[in-house]
VMD Tcl script that builds the backbone (N, CA, C; Angstrom):
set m [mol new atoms 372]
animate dup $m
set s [atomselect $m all]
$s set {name element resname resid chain x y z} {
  {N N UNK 1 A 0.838 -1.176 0.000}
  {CA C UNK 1 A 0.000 0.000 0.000}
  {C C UNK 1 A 0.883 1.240 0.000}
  {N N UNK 2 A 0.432 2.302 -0.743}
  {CA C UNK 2 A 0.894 3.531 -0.775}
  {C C UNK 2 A 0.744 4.367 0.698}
  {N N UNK 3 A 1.535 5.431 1.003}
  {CA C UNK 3 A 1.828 5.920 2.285}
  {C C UNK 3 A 0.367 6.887 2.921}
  {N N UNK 4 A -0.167 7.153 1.797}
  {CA C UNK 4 A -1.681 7.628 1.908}
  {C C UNK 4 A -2.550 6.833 2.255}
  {N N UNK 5 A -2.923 5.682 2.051}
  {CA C UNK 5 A -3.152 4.303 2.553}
  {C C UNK 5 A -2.806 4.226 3.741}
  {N N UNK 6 A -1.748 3.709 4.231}
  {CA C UNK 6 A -1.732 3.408 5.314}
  {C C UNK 6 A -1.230 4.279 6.102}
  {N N UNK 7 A -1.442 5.817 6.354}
  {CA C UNK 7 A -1.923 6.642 7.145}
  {C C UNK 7 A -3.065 6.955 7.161}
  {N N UNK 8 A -4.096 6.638 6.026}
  {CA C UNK 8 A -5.524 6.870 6.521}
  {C C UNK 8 A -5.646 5.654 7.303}
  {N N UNK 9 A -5.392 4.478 7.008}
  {CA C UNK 9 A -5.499 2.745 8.018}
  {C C UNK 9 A -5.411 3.383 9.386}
  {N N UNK 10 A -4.152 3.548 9.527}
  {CA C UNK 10 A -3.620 3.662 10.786}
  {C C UNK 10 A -4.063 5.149 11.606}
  {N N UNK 11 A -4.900 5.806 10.887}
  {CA C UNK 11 A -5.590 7.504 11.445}
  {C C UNK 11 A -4.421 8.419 11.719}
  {N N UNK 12 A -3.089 8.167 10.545}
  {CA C UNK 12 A -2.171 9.228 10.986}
  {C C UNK 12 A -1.829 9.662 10.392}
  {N N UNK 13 A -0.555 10.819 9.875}
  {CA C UNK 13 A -0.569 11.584 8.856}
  {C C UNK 13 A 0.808 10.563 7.795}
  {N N UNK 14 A 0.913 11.069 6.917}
  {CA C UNK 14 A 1.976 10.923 5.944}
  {C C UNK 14 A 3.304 11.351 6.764}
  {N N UNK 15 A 3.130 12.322 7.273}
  {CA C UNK 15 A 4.067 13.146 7.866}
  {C C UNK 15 A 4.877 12.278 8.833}
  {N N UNK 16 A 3.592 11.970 9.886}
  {CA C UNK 16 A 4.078 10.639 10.592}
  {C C UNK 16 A 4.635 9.791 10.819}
  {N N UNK 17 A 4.401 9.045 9.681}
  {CA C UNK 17 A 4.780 7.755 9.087}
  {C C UNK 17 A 6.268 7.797 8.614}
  {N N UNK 18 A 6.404 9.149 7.508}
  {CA C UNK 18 A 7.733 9.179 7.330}
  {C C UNK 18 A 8.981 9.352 8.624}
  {N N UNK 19 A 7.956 9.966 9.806}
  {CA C UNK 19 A 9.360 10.268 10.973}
  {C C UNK 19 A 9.248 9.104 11.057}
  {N N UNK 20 A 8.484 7.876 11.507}
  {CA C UNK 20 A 8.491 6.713 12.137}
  {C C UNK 20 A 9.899 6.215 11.582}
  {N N UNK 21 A 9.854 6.190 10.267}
  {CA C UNK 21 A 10.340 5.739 9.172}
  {C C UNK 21 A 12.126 5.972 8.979}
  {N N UNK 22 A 12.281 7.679 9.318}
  {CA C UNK 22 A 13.312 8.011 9.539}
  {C C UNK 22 A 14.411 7.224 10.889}
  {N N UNK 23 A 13.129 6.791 11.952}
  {CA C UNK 23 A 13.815 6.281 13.287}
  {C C UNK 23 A 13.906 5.167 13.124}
  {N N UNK 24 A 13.673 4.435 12.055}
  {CA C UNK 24 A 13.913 2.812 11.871}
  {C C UNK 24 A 12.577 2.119 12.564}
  {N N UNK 25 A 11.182 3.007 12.629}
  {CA C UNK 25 A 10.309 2.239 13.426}
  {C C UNK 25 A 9.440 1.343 12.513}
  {N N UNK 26 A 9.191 1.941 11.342}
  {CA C UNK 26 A 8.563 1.415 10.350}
  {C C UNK 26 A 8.972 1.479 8.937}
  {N N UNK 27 A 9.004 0.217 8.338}
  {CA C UNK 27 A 9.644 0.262 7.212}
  {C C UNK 27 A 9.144 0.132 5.520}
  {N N UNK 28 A 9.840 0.569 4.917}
  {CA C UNK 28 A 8.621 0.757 3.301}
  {C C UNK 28 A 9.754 0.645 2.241}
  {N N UNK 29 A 9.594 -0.210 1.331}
  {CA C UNK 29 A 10.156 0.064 0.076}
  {C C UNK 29 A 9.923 0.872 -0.680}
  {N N UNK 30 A 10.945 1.274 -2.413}
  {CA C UNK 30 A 10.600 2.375 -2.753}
  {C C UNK 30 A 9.777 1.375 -4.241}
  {N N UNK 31 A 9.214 1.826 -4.669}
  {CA C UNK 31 A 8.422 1.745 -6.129}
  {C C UNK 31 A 9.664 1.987 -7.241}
  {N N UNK 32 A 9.131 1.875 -8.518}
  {CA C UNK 32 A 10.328 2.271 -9.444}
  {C C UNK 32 A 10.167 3.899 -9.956}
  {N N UNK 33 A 8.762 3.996 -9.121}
  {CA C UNK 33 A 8.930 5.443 -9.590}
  {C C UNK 33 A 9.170 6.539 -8.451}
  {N N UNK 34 A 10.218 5.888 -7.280}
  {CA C UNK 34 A 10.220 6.479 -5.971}
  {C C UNK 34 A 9.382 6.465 -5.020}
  {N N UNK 35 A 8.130 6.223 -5.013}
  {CA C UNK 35 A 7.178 6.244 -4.269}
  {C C UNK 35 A 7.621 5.015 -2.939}
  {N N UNK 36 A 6.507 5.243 -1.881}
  {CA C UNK 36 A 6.982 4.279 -0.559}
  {C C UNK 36 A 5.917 3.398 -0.536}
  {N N UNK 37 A 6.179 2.519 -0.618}
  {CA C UNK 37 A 5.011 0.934 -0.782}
  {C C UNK 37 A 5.046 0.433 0.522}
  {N N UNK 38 A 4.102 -0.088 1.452}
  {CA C UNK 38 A 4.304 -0.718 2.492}
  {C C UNK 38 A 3.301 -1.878 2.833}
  {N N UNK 39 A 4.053 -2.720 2.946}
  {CA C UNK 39 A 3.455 -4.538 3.248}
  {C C UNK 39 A 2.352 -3.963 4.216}
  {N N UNK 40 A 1.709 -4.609 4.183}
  {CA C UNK 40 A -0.029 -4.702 4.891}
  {C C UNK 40 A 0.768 -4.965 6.349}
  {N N UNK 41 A 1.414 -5.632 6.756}
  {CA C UNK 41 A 2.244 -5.964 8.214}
  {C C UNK 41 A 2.507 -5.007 8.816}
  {N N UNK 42 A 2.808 -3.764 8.121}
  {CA C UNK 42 A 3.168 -2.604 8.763}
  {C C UNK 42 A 2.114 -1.592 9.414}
  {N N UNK 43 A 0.662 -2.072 9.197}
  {CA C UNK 43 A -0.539 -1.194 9.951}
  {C C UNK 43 A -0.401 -1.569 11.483}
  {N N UNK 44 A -0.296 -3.409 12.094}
  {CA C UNK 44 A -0.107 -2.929 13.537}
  {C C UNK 44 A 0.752 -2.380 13.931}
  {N N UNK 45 A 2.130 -2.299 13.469}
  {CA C UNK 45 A 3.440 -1.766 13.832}
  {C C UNK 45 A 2.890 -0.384 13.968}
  {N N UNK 46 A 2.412 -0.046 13.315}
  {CA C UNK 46 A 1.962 2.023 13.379}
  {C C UNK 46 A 1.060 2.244 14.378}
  {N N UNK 47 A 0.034 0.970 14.295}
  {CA C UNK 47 A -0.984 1.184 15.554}
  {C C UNK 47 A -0.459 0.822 16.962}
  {N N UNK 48 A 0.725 -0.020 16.887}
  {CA C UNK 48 A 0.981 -0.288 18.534}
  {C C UNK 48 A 2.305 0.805 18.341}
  {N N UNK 49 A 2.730 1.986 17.499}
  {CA C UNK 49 A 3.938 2.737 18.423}
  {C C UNK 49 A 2.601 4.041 18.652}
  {N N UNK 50 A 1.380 3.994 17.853}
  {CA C UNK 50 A 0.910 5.096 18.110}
  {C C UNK 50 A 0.194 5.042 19.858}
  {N N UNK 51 A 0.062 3.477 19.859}
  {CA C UNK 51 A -0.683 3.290 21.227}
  {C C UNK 51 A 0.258 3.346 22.341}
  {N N UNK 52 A 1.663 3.701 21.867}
  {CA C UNK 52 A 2.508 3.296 23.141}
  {C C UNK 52 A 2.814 4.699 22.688}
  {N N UNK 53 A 3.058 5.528 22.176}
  {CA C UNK 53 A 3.326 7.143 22.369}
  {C C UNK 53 A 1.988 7.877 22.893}
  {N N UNK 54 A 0.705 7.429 22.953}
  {CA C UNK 54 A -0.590 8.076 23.767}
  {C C UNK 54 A -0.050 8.027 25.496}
  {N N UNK 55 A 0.494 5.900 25.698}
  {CA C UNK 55 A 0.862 6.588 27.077}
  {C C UNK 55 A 1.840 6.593 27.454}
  {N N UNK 56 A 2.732 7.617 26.573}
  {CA C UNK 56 A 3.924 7.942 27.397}
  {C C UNK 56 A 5.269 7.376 27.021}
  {N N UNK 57 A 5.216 6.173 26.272}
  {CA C UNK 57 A 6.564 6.140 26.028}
  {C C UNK 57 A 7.086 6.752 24.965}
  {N N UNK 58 A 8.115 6.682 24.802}
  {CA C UNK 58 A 9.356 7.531 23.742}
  {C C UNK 58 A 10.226 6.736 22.581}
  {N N UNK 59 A 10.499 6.907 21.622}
  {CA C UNK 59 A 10.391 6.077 20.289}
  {C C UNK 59 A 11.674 5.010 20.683}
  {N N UNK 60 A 12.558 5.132 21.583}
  {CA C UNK 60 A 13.373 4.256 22.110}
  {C C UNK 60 A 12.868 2.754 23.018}
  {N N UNK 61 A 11.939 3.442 23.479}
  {CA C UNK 61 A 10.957 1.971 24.457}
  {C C UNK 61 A 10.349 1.416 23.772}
  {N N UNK 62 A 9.516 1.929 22.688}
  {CA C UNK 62 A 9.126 1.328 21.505}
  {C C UNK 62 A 9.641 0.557 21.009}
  {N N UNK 63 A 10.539 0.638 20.878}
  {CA C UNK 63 A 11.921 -0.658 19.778}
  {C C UNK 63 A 11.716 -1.684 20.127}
  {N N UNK 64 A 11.465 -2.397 20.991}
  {CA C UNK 64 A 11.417 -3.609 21.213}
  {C C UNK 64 A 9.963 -4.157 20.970}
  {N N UNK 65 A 9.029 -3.627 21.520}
  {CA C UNK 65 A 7.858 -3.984 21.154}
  {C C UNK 65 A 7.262 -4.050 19.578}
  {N N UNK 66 A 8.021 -2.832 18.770}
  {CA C UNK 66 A 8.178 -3.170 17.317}
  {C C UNK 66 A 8.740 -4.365 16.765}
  {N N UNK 67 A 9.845 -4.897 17.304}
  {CA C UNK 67 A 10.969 -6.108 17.243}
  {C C UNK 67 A 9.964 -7.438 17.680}
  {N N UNK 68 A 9.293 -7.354 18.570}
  {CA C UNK 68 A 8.638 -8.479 18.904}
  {C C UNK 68 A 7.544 -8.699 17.791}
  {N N UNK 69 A 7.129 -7.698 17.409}
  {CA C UNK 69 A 5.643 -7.550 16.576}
  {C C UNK 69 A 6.327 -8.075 14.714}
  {N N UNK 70 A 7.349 -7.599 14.408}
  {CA C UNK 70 A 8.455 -8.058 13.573}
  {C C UNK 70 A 8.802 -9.650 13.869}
  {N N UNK 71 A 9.114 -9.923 14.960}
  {CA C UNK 71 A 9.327 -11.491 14.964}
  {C C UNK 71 A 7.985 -12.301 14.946}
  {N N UNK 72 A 6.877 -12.225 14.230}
  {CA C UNK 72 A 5.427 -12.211 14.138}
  {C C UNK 72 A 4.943 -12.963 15.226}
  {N N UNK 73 A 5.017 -12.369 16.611}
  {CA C UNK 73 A 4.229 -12.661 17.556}
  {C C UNK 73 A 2.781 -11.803 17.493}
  {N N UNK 74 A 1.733 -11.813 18.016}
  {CA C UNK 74 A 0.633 -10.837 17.834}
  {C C UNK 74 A 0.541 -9.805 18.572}
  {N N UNK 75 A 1.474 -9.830 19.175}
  {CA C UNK 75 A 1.057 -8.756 20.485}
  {C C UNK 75 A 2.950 -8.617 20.610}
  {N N UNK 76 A 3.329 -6.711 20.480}
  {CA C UNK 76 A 4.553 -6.488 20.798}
  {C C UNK 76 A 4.526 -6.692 21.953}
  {N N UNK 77 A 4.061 -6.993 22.862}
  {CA C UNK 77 A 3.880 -7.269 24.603}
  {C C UNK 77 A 4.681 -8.146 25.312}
  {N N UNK 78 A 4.973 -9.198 24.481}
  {CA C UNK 78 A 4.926 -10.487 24.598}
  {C C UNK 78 A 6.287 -10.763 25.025}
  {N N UNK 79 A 7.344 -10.398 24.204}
  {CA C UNK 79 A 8.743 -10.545 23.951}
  {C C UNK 79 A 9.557 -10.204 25.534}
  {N N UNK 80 A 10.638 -10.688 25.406}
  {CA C UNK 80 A 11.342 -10.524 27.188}
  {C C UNK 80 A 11.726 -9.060 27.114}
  {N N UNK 81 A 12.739 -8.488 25.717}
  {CA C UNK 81 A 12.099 -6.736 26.600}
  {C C UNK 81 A 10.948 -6.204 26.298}
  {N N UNK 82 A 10.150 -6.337 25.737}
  {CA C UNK 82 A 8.956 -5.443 25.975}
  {C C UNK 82 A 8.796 -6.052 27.003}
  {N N UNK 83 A 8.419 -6.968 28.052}
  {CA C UNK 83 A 8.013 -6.561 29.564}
  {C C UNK 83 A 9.182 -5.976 30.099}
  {N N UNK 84 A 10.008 -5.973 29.763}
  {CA C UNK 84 A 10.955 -5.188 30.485}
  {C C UNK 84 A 11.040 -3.661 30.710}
  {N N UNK 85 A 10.452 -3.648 29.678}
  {CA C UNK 85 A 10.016 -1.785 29.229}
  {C C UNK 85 A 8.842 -1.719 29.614}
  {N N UNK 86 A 7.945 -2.614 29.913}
  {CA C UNK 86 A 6.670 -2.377 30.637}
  {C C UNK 86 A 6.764 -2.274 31.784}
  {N N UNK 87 A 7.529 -3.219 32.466}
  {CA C UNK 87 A 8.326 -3.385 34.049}
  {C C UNK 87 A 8.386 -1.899 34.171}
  {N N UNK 88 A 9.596 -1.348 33.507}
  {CA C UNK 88 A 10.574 -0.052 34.287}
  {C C UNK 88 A 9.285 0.945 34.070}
  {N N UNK 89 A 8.418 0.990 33.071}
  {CA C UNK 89 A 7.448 2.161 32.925}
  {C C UNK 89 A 6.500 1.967 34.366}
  {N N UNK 90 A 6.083 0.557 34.429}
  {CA C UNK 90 A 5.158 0.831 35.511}
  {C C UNK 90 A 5.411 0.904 36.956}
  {N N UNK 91 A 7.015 0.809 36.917}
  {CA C UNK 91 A 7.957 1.311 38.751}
  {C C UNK 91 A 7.822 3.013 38.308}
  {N N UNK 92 A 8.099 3.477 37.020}
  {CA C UNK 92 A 8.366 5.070 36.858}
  {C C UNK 92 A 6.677 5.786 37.453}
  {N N UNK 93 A 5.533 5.136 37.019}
  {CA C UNK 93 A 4.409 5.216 37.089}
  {C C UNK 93 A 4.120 5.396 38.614}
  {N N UNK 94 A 4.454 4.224 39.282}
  {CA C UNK 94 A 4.527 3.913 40.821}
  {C C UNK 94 A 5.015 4.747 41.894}
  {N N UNK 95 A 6.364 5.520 41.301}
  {CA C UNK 95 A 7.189 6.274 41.767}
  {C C UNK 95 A 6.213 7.473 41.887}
  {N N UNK 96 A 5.931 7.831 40.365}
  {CA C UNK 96 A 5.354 9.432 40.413}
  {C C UNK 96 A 4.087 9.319 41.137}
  {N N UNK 97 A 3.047 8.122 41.361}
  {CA C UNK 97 A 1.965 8.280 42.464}
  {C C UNK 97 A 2.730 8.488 43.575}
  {N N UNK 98 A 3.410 7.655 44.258}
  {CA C UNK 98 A 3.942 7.931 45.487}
  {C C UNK 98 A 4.279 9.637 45.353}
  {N N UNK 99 A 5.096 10.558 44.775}
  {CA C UNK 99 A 5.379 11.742 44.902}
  {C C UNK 99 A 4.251 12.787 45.045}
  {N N UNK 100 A 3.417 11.929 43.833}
  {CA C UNK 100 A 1.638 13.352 43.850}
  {C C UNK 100 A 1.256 12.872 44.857}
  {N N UNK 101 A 1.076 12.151 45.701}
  {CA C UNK 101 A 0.355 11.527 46.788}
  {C C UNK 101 A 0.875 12.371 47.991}
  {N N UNK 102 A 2.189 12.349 47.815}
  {CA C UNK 102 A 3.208 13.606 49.057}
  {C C UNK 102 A 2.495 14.528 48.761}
  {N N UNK 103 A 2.862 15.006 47.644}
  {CA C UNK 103 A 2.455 16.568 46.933}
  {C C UNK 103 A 1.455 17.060 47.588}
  {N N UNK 104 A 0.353 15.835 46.968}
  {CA C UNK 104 A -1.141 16.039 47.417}
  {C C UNK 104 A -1.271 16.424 49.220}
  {N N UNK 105 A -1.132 15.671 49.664}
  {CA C UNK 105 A -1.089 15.539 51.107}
  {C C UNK 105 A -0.368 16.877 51.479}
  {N N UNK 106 A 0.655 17.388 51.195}
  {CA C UNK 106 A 1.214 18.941 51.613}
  {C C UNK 106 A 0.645 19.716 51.126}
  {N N UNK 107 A -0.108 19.905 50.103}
  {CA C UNK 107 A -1.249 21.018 49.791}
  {C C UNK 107 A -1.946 20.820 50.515}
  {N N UNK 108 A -2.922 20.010 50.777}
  {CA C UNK 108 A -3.665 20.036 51.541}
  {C C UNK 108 A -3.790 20.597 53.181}
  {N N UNK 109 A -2.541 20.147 53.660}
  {CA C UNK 109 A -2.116 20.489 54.874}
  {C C UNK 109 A -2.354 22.126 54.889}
  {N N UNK 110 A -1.359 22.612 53.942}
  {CA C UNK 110 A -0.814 24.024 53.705}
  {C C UNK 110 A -2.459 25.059 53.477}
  {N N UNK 111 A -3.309 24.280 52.733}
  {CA C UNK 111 A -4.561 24.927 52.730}
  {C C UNK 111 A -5.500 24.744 54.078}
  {N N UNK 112 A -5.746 23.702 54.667}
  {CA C UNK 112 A -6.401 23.466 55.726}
  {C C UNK 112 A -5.542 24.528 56.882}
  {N N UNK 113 A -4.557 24.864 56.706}
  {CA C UNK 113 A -3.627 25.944 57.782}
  {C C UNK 113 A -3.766 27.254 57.484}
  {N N UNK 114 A -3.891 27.566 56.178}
  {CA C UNK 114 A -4.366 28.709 55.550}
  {C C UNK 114 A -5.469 29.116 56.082}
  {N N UNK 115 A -6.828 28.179 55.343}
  {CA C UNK 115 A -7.812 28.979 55.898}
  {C C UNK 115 A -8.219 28.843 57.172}
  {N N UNK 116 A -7.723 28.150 58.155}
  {CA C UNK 116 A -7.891 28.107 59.236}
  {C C UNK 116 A -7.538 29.304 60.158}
  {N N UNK 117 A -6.053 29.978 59.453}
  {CA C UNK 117 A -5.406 31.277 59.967}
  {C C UNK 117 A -5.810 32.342 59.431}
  {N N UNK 118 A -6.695 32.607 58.412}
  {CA C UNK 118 A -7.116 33.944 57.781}
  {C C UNK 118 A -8.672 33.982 57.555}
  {N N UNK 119 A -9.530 34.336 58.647}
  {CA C UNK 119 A -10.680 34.365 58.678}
  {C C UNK 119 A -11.295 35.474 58.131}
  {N N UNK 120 A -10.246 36.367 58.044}
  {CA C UNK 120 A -10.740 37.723 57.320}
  {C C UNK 120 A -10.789 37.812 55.482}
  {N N UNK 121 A -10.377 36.174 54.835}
  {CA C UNK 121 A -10.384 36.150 53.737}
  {C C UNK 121 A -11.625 35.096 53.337}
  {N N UNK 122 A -11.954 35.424 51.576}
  {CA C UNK 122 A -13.117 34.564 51.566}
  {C C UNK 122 A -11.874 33.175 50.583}
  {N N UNK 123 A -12.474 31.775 51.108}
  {CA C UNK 123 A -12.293 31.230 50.220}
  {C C UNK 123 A -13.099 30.359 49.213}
  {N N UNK 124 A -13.132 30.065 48.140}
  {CA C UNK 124 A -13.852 29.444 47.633}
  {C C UNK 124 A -13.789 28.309 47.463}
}
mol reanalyze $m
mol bondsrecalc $m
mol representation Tube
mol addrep $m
């Protein structure tokens, strides 16, 4: 399929596809008249880096889960580093609740002391 093709497939731009493309994420031959042709195989590859850049990872964590999806398993998930990159994302995940959870808890404090000490203000 032509690159118009499978950025309408995959709901993304041309534009897209070519950065993917530039980072070694997705790959396309050329036509004889230059154009970029791409095997039907290459729509989940676009749909699982687009689903793993919604949460959060970065075109480097991706690599492997592309690699697994390339070694035609069905699911980039599957492979020993993609859980590995799922592992470290969901301690990074773990980490930052624990911190908003502080966070949270010292605002709160800091406001419950606030308006407790300034009765002459309105709060909402």
């Amino acid at each position: 399929m032509l690159i118009g093709e499978l950025a309408q497939q995959a709901g993304t731009s041309t534009r897209t596809l070519r950065y993917y493309e530039q980072h070694g994420l997705v790959r396309a031959r050329r036509s004889t008249n230059g154009y970029r042709v791409y095997d039907a195989t290459e729509l989940p590859v676009v749909l699982k880096i687009r689903t793993l850049l919604e949460a959060g990872f970065d075109l480097d964590d991706i690599r492997p889960f592309v690699s697994c999806l390339r070694d035609g398993n069905s699911s980039g998930d599957v492979c020993p580093d993609s859980v590995a990159v799922l592992r470290r994302k969901l301690d990074e995940v773990d980490d930052a609740l624990v911190r908003l959870t502080a966070l949270r808890a010292q605002l709160r404090h800091r406001l419950d002391g606030a308006e407790q000490h300034s009765p002459a203000c309105e709060f909402a």
